[in-house]
C-alpha positions as CSV (number, residue, x, y, z in Angstrom):
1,X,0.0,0.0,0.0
2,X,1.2,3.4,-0.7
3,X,2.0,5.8,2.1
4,X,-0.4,8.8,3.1
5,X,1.3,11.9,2.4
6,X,0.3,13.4,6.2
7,X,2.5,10.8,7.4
8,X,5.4,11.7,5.1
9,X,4.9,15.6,5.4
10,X,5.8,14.5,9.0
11,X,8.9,13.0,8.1
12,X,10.0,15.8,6.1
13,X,9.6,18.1,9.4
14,X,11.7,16.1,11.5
15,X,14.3,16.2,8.6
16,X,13.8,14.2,6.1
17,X,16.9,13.6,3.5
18,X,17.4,16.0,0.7
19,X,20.0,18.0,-1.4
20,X,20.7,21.0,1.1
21,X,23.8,22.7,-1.1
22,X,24.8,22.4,-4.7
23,X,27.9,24.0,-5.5
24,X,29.1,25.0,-8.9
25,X,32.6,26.2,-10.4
26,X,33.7,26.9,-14.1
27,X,30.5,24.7,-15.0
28,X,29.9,26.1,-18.7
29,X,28.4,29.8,-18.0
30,X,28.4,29.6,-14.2
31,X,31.8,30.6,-12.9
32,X,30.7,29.9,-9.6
33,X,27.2,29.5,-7.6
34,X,25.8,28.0,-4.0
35,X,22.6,27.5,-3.8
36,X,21.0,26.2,-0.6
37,X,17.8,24.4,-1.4
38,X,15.2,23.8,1.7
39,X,12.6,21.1,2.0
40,X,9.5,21.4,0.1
41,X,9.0,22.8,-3.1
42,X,12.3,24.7,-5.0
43,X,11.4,26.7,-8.1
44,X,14.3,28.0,-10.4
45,X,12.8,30.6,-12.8
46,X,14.6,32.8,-15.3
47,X,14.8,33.8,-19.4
48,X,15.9,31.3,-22.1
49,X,19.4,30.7,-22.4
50,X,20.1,32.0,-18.9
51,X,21.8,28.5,-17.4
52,X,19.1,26.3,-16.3
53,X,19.2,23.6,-18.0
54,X,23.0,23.9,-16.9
55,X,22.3,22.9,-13.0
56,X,20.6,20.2,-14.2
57,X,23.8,18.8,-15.8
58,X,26.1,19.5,-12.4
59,X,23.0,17.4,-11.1
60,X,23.8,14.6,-13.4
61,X,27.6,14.4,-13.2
62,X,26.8,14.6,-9.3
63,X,25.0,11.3,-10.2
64,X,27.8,9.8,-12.0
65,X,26.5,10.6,-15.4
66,X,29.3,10.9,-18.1
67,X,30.8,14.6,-17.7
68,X,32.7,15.8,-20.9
69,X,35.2,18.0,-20.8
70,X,32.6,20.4,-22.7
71,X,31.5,20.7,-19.2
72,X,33.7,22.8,-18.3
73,X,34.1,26.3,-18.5
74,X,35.8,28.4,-21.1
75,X,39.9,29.2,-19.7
76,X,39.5,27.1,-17.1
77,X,41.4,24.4,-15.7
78,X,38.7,22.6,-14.3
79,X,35.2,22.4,-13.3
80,X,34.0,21.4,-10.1
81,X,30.0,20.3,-8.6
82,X,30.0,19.8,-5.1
83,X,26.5,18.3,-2.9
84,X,25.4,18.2,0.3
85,X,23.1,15.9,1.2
86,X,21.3,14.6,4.5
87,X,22.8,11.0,4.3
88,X,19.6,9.5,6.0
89,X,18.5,6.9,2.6
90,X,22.7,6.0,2.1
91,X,23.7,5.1,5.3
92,X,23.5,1.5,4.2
93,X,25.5,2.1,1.3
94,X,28.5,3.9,3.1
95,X,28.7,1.2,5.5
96,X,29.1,-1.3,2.5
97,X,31.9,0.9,0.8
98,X,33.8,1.7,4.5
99,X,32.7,5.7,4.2
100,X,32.3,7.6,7.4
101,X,29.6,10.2,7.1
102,X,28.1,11.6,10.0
103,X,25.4,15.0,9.5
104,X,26.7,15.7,6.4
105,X,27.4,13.2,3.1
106,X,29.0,15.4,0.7
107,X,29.6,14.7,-3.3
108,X,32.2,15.8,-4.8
109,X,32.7,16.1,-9.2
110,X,36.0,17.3,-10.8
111,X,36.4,17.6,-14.5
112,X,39.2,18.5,-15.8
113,X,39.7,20.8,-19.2
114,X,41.5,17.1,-20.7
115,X,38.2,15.3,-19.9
116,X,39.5,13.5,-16.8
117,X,37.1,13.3,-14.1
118,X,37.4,12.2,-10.4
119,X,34.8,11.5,-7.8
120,X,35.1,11.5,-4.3
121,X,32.4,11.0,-1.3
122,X,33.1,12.5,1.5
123,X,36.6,12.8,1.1
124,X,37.0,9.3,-0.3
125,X,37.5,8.2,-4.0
126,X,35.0,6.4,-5.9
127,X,34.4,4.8,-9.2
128,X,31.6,6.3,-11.6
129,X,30.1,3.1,-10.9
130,X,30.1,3.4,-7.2
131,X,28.6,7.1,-7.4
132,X,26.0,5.8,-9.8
133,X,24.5,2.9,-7.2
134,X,24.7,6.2,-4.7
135,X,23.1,8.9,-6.8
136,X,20.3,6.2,-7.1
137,X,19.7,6.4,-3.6
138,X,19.5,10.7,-3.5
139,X,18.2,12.9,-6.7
140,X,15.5,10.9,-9.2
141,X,16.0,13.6,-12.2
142,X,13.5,13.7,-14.7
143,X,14.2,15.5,-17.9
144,X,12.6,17.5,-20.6
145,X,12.9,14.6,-22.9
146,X,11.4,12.0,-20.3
147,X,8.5,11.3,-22.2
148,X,10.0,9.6,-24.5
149,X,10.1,6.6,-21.9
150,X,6.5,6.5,-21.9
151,X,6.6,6.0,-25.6
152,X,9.3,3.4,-25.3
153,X,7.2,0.2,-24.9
154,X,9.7,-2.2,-23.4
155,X,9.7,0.1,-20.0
156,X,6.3,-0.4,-19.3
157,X,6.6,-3.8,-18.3
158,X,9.3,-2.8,-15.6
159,X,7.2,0.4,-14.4
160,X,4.6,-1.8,-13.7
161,X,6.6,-4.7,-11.9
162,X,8.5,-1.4,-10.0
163,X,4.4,0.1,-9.5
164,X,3.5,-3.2,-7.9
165,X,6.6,-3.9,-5.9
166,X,6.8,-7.3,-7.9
167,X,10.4,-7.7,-7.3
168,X,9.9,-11.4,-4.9
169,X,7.5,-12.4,-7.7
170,X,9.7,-11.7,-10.7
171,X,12.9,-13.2,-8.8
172,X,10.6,-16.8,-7.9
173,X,9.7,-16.6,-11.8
174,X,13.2,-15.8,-13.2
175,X,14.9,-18.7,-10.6
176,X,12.6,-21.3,-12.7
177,X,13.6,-19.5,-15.8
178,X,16.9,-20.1,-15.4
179,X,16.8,-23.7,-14.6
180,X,14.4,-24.0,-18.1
181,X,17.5,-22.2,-19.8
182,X,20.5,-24.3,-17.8
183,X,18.3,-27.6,-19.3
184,X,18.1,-26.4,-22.5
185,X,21.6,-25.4,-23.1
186,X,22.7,-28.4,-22.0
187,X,20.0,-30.5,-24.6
188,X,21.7,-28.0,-27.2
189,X,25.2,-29.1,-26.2
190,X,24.7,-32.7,-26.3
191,X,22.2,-32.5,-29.9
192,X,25.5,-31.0,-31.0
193,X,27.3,-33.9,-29.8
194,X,25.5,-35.9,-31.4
195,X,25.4,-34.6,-34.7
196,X,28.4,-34.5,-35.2
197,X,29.4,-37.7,-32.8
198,X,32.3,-39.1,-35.2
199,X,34.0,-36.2,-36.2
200,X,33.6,-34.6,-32.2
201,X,35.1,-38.6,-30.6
202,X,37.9,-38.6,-33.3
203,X,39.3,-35.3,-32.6
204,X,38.9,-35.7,-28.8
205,X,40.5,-39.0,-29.2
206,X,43.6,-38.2,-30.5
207,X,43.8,-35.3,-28.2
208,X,43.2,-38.1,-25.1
209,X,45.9,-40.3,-26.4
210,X,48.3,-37.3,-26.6
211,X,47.8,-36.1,-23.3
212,X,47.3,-39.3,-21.6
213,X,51.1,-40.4,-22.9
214,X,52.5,-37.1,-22.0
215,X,52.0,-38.3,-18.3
216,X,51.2,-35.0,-16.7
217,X,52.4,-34.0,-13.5
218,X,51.7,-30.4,-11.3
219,X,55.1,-28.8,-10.5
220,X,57.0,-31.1,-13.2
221,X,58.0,-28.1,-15.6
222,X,59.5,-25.9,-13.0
223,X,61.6,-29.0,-11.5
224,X,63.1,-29.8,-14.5
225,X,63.9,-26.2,-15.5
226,X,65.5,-26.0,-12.4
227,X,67.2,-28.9,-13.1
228,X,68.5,-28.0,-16.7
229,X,69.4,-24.8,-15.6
230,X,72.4,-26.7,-13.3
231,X,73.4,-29.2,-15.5
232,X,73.7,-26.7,-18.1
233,X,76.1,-24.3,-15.6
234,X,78.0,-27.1,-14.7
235,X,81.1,-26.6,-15.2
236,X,81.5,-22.8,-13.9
237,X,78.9,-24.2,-10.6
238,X,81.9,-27.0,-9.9
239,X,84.5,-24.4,-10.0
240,X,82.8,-22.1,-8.0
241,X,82.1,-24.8,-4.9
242,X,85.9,-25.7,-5.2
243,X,87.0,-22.1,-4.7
244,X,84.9,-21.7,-2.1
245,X,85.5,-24.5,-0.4
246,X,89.8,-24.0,-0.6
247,X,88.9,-20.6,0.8
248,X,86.8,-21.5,3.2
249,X,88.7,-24.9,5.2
250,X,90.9,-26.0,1.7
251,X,94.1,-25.0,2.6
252,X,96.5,-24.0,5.7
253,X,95.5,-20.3,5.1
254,X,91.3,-20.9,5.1
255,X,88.9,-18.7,6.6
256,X,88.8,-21.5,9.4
257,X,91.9,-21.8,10.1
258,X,93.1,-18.1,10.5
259,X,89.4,-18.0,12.8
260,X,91.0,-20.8,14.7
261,X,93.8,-18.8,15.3
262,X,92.0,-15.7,16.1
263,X,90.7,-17.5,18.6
264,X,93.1,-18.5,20.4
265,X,95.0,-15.1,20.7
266,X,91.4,-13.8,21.5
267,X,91.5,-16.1,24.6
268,X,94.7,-15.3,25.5
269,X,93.9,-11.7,25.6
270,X,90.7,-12.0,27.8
271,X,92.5,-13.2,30.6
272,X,94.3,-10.3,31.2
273,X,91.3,-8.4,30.0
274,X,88.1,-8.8,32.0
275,X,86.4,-6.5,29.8
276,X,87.2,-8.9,26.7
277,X,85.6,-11.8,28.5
278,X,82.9,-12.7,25.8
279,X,84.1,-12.1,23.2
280,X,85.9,-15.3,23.2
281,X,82.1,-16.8,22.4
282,X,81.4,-14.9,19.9
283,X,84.8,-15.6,17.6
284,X,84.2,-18.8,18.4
285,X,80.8,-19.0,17.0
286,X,82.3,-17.6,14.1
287,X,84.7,-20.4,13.7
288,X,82.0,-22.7,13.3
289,X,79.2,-20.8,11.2
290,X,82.7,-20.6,8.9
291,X,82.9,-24.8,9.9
292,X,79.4,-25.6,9.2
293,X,79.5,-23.4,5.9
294,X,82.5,-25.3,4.8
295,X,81.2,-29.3,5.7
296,X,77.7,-27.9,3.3
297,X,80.0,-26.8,0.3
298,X,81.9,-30.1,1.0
299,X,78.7,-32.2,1.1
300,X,76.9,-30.3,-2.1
301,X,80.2,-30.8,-4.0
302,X,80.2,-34.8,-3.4
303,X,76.9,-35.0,-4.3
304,X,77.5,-33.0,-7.7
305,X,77.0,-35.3,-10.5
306,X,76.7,-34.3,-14.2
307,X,75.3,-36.9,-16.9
308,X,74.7,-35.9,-21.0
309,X,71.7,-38.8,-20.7
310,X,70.2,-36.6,-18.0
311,X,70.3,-33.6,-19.4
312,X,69.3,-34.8,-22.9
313,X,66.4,-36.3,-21.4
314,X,65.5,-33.3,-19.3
315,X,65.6,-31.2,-22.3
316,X,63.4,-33.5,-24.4
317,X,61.0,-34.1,-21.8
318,X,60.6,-29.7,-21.2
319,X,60.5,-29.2,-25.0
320,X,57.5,-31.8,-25.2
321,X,55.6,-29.7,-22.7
322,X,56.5,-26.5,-24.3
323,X,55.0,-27.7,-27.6
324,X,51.9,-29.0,-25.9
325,X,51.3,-25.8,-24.2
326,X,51.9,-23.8,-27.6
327,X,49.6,-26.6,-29.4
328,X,46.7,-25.8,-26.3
329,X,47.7,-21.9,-26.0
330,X,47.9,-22.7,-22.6
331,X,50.1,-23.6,-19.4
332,X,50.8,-26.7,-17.6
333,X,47.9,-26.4,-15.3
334,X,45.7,-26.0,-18.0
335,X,46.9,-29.5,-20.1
336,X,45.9,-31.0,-17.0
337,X,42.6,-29.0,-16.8
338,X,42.1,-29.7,-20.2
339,X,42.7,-33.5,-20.1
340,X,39.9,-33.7,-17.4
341,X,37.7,-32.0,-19.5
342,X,38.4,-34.2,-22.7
343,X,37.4,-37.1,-20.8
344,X,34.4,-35.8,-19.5
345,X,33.5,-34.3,-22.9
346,X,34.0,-38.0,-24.4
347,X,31.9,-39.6,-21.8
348,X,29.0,-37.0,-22.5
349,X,29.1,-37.9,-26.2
350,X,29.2,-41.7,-25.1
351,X,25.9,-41.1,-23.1
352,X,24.5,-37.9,-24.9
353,X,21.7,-40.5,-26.3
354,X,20.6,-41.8,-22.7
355,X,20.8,-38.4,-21.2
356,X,19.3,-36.4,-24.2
357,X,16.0,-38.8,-23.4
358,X,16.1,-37.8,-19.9
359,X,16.6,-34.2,-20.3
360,X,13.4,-33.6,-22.8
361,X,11.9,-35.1,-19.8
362,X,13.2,-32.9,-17.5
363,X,12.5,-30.1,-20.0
364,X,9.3,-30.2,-20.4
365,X,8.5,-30.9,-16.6
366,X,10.4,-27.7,-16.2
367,X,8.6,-25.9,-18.4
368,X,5.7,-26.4,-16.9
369,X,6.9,-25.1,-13.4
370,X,8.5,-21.9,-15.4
371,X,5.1,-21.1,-17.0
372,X,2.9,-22.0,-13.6
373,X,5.3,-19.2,-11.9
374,X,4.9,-17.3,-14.7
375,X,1.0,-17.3,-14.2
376,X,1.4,-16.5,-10.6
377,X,3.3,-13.5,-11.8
378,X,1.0,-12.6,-14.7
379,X,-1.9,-12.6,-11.5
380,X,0.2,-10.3,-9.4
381,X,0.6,-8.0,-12.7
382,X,-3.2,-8.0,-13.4
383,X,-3.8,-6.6,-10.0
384,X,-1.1,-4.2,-10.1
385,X,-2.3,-2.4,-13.5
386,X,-5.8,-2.4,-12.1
387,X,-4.4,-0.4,-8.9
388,X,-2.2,1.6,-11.5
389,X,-4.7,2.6,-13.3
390,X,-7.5,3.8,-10.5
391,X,-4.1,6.1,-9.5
392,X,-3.1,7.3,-12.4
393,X,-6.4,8.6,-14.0
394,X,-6.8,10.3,-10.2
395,X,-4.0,11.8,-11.0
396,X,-5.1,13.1,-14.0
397,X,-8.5,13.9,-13.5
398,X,-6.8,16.3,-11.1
399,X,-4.4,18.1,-14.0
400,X,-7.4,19.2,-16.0
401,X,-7.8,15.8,-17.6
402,X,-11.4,14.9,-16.6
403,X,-12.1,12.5,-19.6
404,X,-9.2,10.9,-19.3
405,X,-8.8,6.7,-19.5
406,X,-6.1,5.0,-18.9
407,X,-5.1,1.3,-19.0
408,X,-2.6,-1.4,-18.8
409,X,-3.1,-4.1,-21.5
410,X,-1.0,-7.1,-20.7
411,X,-1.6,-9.8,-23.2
412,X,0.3,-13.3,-23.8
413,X,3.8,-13.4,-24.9
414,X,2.5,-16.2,-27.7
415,X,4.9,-18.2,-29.1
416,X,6.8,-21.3,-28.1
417,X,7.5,-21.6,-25.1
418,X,5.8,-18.9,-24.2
419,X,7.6,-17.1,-21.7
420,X,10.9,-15.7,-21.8
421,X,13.2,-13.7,-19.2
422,X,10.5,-11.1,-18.2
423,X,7.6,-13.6,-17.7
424,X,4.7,-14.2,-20.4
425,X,3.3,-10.8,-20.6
426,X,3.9,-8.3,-23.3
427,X,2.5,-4.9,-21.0
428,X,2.1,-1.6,-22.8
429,X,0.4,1.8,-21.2
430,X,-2.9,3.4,-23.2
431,X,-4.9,6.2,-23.4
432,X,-7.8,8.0,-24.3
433,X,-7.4,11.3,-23.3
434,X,-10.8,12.5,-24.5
435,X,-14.3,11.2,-24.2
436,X,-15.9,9.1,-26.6
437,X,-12.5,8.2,-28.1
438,X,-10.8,5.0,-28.1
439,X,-7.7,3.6,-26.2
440,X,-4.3,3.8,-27.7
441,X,-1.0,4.0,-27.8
442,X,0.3,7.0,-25.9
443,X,2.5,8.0,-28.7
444,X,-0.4,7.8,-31.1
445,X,-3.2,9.9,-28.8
446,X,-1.0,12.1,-26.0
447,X,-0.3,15.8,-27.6
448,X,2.9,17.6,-26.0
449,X,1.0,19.1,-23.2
450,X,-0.8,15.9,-22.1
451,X,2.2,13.5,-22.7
452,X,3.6,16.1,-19.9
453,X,1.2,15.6,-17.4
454,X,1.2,12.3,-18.1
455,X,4.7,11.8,-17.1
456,X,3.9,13.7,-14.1
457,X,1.3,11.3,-13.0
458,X,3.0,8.5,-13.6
459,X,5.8,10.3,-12.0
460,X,4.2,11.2,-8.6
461,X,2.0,7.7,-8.3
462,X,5.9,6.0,-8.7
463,X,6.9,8.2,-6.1
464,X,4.9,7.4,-3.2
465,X,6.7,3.7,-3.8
466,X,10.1,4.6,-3.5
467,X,12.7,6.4,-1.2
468,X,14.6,8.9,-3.1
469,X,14.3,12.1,-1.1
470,X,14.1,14.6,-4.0
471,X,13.0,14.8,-7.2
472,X,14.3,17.1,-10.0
473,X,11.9,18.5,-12.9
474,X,13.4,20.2,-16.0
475,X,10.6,21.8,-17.1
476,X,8.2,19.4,-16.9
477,X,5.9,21.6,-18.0
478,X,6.7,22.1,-21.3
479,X,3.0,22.4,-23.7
480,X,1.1,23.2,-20.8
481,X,-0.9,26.1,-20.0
482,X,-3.9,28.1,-18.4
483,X,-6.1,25.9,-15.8
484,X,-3.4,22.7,-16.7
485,X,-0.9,24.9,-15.9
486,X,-2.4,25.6,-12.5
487,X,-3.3,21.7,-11.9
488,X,0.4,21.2,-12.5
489,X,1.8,23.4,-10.3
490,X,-0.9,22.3,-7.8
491,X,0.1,18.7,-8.2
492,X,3.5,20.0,-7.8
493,X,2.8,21.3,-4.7
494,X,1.0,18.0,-3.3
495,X,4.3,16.0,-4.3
496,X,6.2,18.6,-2.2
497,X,4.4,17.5,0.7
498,X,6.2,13.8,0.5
499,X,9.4,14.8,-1.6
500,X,11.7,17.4,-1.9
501,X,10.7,19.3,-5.4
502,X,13.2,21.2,-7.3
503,X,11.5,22.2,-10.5
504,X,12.9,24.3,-13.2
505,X,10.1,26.3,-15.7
506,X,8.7,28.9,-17.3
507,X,5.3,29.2,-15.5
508,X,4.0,31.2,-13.2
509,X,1.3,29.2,-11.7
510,X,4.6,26.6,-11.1
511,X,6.9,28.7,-9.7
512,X,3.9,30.7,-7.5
513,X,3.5,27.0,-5.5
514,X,7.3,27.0,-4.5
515,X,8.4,27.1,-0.9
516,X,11.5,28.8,-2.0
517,X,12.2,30.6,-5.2
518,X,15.3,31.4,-7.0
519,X,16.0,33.5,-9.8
520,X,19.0,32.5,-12.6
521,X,20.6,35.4,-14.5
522,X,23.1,35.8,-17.5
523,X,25.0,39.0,-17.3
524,X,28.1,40.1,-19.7
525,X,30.9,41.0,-17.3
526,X,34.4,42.4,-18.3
527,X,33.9,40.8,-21.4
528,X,32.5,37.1,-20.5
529,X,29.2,35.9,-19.9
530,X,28.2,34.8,-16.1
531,X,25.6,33.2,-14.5
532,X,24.2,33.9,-11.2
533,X,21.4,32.1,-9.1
534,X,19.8,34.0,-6.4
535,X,17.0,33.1,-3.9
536,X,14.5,35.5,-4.0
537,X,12.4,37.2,-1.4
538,X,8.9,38.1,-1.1
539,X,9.6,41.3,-3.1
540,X,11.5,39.3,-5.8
541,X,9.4,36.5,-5.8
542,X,6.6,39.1,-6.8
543,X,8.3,40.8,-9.7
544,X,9.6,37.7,-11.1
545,X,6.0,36.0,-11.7
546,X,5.0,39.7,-12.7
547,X,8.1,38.8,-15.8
548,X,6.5,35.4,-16.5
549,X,3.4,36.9,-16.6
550,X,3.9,39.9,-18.9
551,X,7.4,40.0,-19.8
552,X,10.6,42.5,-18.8
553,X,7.0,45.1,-19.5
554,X,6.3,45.0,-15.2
555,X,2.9,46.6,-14.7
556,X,1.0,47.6,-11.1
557,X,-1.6,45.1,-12.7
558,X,1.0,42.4,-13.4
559,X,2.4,43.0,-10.0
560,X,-1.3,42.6,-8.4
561,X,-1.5,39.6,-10.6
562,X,1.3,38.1,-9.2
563,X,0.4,39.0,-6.2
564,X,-2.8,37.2,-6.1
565,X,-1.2,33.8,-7.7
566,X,1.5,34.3,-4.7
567,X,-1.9,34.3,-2.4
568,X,-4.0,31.5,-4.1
569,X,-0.8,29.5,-3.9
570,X,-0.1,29.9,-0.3
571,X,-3.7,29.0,0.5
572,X,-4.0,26.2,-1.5
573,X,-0.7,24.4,0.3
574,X,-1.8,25.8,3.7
575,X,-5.4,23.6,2.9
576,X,-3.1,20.6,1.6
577,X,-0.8,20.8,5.0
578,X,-4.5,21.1,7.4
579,X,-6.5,18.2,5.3
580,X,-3.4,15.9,5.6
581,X,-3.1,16.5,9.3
582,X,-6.6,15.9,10.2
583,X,-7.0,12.8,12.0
């Protein structure tokens, strides 16, 4: 069941999550901005061209969106876009990636003029990826070129499973689905096996017999290049043990024997020397670390033995493995790994005909279990499109659409086998926005204004089923105007109550609705053109509806105009905030 918007309005009072500060540098016209949005409803307002569209895309690069260096800023080095966010939704997700955030979680964009970007969450890098899954969680943005989802057939099916919170549903169904597929693959596999049984045991033969007398053993190769490597140094390996050896104990002038001597003297000199007392000890551990070193270059050299049939046969045996591993583009792990598999793939082919019988058993009992879950989930489906569609034609009724029907055909997949990843549905949204006409495809019957409110509908029904904080309208409002105008704004307004609202347009009946209202500007300064956003008082508010109602042309009856929306407006939320309270 959805949630009542009293209950929600509540939750925003005691501090719901939301965007609190978006700041911009060298982001295309804006050299720099703050702008600290409150809870409720956030108009932005301002002429054509003036940068709105442009806070939008800090938005999305603050979402992980791709940011091209066009992004940035004319002469400058780099841009940056920098949020602040109330991290209630993500503190679930900053656990998982080992982020500490405690009042604030804060976002954090670069872009440099080469097209690098970084991303960094409070204070710690992240992948695109990572800021993605996050963004997800924070800002649902919806664009003046959103509409087009509603034309795009194929996401219908997944607003309605997202509508009816279908996820269990769909996951029971795909779990079946995938054991159909698993069966059928391996059917496929083994058909092809059969087909071509001759040709497939000849070839895996010959590869058996070829591995199988190669005698594979882990560890072999690096043993016997170990072992080449010595017989082939022989000769300078000898020399050096004898050298060594002379030095060490060989001859009357060793290491060990002038040590021996050492120590003697050493000895004689501590006792007239208490101080010198241990160091006897030590020279005499010497002598035998010099000893023991000696007797294992003595021991190694006795057991040095050098034999042409070794080495020959070393060498013959490496180069076979070597070719085997060129043959197999592979290493010695994976000859054995592969031998494994040959004789596994041989006893398939030797039993493909038992086990092809048993699997077109197995098939078509799992077919059956795919296609009962997938009727369970077609059930679920039906009554999620009949509660989507009692919503959504509220909602429009309510945005100066009175005749408005709207419907959610889900028909059979057809076909064999009738289902595939999604379920057995084909599901597509329709509409007849007037009376006495029929149903049909949005694309066919919505005009620009009512594919806008539309989305909006769609938009704020969705919303009371998620948990993203805020939502972000680019101009939303685009074909609309007059009493539509007004329903928009209104439903605007309504959404406010559950969400945090930031809404870009050109309306006045829109931007009269918002809790706070700022005002973008393009000025030419010292040669370059600069953006500026500022929030706007009660006084500014009032002359900037004036301008969307009449133009830069500001008239005492404009003024009372605006005036008078600014009052409606204020009235109409105050009766939203004391209906929704009422017990």
């Amino acid at each position: 069941p959805s949630r009542g918007l009293g209950d929600v309005y509540k939750r925003q009072e005691e501090g719901s999550a939301m965007l609190e500060v978006l700041h911009i540098e060298n982001i295309a016209i804006i050299e720099r901005a703050d702008i600290l949005f409150g809870r409720g409803f956030n108009a932005l307002t301002g002429e054509t061209g003036a940068g709105k569209s442009i806070l939008v895309d800090a938005m999305h690069a603050i979402l992980g969106s791709r940011a091209s260096r066009e992004l940035v800023r004319t002469g400058a080095e780099k841009a940056v876009v920098c949020a602040t966010f109330d991290p209630g939704p993500c503190r679930a997700w900053c656990d998982e990636n080992e982020i500490e955030c405690d009042d604030e979680l804060i976002i954090r964009r670069q872009i440099t003029a080469e097209g690098k970007t970084s991303c960094r969450v409070c204070g710690v890098p992240v992948t695109t990826a990572q800021l993605r899954d996050l963004g997800a969680l924070l800002l649902d943005i919806h664009g003046q070129n959103d509409g087009r989802h509603l034309l795009d057939e194929r996401e219908h099916l997944r607003s309605l499973d997202k509508f009816g919170r279908l996820e269990p549903e769909l996951a029971r169904y795909q779990a079946q689905y995938q054991a159909y597929q698993a069966l059928r693959k391996e059917r496929d596999t083994l058909s092809a096996y059969e087909n071509e049984k001759e040709l497939l045991t000849d070839s895996l033969s010959r590869q058996l017999e070829e591995l199988e007398h190669a005698q594979l053993k882990a560890g072999e190769e690096a043993e016997l290049a170990e072992r080449s490597d010595l017989l082939r140094n022989f000769e300078k390996l000898s020399e050096a043990v004898d050298l060594a050896y002379d030095l060490l104990a060989g001859r009357d002038d060793s290491a060990s024997a002038l040590a021996g001597e050492a120590l003697s003297e050493v000895e004689r000199a501590a006792n007239y020397a208490g101080e010198l007392a241990a160091l006897p000890e030590a020279v005499k551990g010497a002598v035998f670390t010099l000893q023991d070193a000696a007797e294992t270059l003595r021991d190694f050299r006795d057991g040095l033995d050098f034999s042409d049939e070794e080495f020959d046969r070393i060498e013959s045996r490496l180069s076979l493995l070597r070719r085997l591993e060129r043959k197999y583009n592979t290493d010695e792990v994976g000859l054995i790994d592969l031998l494994d598999s040959v004789r596994k793939r041989l006893d398939q082919i030797e039993y493909a005909g038992d086990r092809l019988q048993k699997l077109e058993t197995l098939i078509a009992k799992q077919a059956q279990q795919t296609l009962a879950a997938a009727t369970e989930l077609t059930h679920k489906r039906t009554e999620a499109a009949t509660a989507l569609e009692r919503q959504v034609e509220c909602e429009l009724r309510e945005l100066s659409m009175p005749s408005v029907r709207f419907h959610v055909e889900i028909t059979p997949l057809g076909g064999t086998p009738g289902f595939q990843s999604t379920g057995a549905d084909n599901v597509r949204f329709l509409i007849s926005a007037n009376a006495g006409e029929a149903l049909g495809r949005i694309s066919k019957i919505a005009s620009g204004g009512e594919l806008s409110r539309i989305m909006l509908a769609l938009k704020n029904v969705f919303a009371e089923r998620d948990d993203v904080p805020s939502m972000v309208f680019d101009e939303v409002d685009a074909g609309v105007s007059g009493v539509a105008a007004q329903r928009v704004g209104e439903k605007l307004g309504k959404l406010s109550m559950a969400k945090q609202v930031i809404c870009i347009t050109h309306l006045p009946q829109i931007a009269a609705m918002a809790d706070q209202h700022y005002l973008i500007e393009k000025r030419e300064q010292d040669g370059r053109t600069r953006t500026t956003v500022q929030l706007l008082d009660s006084d500014g508010r009032q002359r900037e509806i004036a301008r969307l109602y009449g133009g830069d042309h500001i008239t005492p009856l404009t003024l009372a105009s605006a005036a008078e929306q600014l009052a409606s407006a204020d009235a109409y939320k105050q009766s939203l905030k004391k209906g929704e309270r009422e017990p």
